[in-house]
C-alpha positions in Angstrom: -100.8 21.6 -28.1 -102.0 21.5 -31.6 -103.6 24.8 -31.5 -100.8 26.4 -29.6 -98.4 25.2 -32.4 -101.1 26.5 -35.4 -101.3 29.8 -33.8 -97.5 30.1 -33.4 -97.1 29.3 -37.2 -99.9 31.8 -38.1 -98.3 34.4 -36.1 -95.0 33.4 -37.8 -96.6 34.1 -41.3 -98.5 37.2 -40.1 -95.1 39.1 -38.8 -93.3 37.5 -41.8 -95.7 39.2 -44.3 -97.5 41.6 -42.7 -96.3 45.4 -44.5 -92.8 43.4 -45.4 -91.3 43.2 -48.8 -91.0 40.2 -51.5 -87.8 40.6 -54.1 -85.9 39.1 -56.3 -82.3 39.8 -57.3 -80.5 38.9 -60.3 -76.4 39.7 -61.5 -73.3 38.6 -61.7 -70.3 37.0 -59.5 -66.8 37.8 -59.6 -64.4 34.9 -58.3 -61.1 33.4 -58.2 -59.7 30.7 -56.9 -56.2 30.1 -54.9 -55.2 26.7 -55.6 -52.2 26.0 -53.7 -50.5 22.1 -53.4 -48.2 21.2 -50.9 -46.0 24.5 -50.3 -46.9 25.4 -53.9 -49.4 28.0 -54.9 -50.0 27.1 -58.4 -52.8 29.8 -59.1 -54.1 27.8 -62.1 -57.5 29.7 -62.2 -56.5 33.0 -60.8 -58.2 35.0 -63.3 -61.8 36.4 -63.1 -64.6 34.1 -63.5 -67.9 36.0 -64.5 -70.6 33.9 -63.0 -74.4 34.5 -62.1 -76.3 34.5 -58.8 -80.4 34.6 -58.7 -81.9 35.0 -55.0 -85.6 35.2 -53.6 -86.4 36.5 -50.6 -88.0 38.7 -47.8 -87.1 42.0 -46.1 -89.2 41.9 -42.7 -89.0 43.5 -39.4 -89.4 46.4 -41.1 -87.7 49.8 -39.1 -86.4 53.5 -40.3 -82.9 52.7 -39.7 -82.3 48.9 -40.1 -84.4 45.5 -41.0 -83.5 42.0 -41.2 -83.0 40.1 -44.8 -83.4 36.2 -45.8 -82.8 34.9 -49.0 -82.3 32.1 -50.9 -80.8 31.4 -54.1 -78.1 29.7 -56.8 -74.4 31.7 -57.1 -71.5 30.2 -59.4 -68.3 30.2 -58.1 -65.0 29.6 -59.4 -61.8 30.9 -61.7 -60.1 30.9 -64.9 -56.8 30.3 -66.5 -54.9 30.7 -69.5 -52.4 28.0 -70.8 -50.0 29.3 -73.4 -48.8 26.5 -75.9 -45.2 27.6 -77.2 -42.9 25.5 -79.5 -39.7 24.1 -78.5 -37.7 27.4 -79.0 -40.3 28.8 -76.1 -42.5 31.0 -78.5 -46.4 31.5 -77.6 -48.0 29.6 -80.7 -51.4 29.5 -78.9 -54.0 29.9 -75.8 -56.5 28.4 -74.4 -58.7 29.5 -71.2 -60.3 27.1 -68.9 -62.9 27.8 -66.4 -63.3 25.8 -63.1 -66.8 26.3 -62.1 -68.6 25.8 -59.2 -72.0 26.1 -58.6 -74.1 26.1 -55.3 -77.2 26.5 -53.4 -76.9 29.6 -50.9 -79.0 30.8 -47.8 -78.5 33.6 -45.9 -79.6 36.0 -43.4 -78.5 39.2 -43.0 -79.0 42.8 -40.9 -79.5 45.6 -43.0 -78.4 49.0 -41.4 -79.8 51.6 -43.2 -79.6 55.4 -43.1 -82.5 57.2 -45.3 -81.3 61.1 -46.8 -84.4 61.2 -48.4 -88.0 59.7 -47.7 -87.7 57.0 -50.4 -83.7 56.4 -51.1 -82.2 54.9 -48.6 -78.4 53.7 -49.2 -77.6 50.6 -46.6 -74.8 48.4 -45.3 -75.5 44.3 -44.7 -73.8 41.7 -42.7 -75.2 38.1 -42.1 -74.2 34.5 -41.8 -74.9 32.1 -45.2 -74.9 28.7 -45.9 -73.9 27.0 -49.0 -74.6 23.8 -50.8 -72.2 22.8 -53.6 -74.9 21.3 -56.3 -72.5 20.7 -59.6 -68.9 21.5 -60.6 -67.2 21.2 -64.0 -64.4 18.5 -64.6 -61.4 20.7 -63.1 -63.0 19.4 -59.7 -62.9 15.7 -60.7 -59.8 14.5 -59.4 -60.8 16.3 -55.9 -63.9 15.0 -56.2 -62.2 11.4 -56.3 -60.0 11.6 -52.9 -63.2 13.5 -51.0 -61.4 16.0 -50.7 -64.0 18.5 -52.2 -66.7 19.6 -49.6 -70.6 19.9 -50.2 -70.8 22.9 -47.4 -69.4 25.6 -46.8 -70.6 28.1 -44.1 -69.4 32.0 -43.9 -70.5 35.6 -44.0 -71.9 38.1 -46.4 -70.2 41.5 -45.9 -72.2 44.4 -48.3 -74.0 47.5 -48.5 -76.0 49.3 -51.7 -78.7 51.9 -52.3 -82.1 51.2 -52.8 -85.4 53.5 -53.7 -89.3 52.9 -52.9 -91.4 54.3 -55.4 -94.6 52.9 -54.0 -95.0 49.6 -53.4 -92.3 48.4 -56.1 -88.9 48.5 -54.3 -85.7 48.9 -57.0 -81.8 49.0 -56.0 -78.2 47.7 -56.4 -76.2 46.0 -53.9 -72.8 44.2 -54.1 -71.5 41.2 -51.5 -68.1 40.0 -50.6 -68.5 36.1 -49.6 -66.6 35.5 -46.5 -65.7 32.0 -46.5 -65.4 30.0 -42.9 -64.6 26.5 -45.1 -62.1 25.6 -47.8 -63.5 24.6 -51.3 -61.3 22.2 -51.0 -58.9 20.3 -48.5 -57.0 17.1 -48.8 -53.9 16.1 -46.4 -50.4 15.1 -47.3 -49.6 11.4 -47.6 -47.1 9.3 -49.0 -46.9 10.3 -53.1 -49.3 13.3 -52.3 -48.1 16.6 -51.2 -51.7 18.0 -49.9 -53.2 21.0 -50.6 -56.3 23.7 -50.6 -58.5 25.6 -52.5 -60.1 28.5 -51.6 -62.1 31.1 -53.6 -62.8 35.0 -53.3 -66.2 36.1 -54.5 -68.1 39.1 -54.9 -71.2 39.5 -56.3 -73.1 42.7 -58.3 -77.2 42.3 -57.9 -80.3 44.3 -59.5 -82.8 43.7 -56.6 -86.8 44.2 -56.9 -89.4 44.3 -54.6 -93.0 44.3 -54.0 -94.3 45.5 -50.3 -97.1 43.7 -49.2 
């Protein structure tokens, strides 16, 4: 039994690595968030949040028109807001932005369908399921934090596509990813002195990717 399960790990590692490609991909994320108590949708961090995601990972199963993709990584999620001070004739005497941040740890798999017009540039479309782990938040997430109503995971789906070039054995591109969410960030019922509410986000992200083929 124990040299059936080594030689199913070695095989494992062998198809894994075998003529597949290492990367890395670095950029930014663009998120807001709908914040919505009761039958109110407040929208106090509606605005744009640029945030960062970092991945590792491994292109294998390597084919002309499609291969499969895991990686794993960090992504910060979140919004912004701007609250507008006025005096008490109703005139703007100031502003101040707050950021709600999120930040999480992500895994993902995902099917690359690709479709080469030349030998090395091959432009590609991706769709796979993720899994996120929510690692630290700023204050804004307190108070939920408090009642349990913020959640830890949230599981969805990474809808993309990009263009990518092989020049050799260093792989470069560019690929952006809208984060399909299956969970709430957040989700707390109505009780007595507590209207309930939600929070959701909408991200996208903007990556430089690298790789090496082994």
């Amino acid at each position: 039994m124990k040299k059936t399960g080594l030689l199913l790990i070695g095989l494992t590692i062998a198809i894994l690595t075998n003529g597949q490609t290492l990367k890395i991909q670095t950029g930014t994320t663009l998120s807001k968030l709908d914040w919505q108590i009761g039958s109110l949708d407040l929208d106090p961090y509606n605005e744009t949040l640029i945030g960062y995601s970092l991945f590792a990972g491994i292109d294998y199963i390597e084919n002309k028109y499609f291969n499969l993709s895991s990686n794993l990584g960090l992504i910060q999620k979140g919004g912004k807001g701007t609250i507008t001070f006025t005096t008490e004739t109703g005139e703007p005497i100031d502003k101040k932005t707050e950021k709600a941040k999120l930040n999480y740890f992500t895994i993902n798999t995902t099917l690359d369908l690709k479709y080469p017009i030349k030998d090395k540039i091959l432009p590609f479309i991706s769709v796979g399921p993720r899994f996120d782990y929510l690692v630290s938040y700023s204050s804004e997430f307190d108070g939920l934090n408090d009642i349990d109503a913020l959640k830890k995971n949230n599981l969805g789906l990474i809808l993309g596509g990009g263009i990518r070039c092989d020049l050799s054995r260093i792989q470069i591109g560019l690929r952006a990813d809208y984060y399909l969410n299956f969970d709430k960030v957040a989700d707390w019922p109505a009780q007595p002195g507590n209207l309930g509410g939600k929070v959701n986000d909408r991200t996208t992200t903007l990556n430089l990717t690298i790789g090496y083929k082994l």
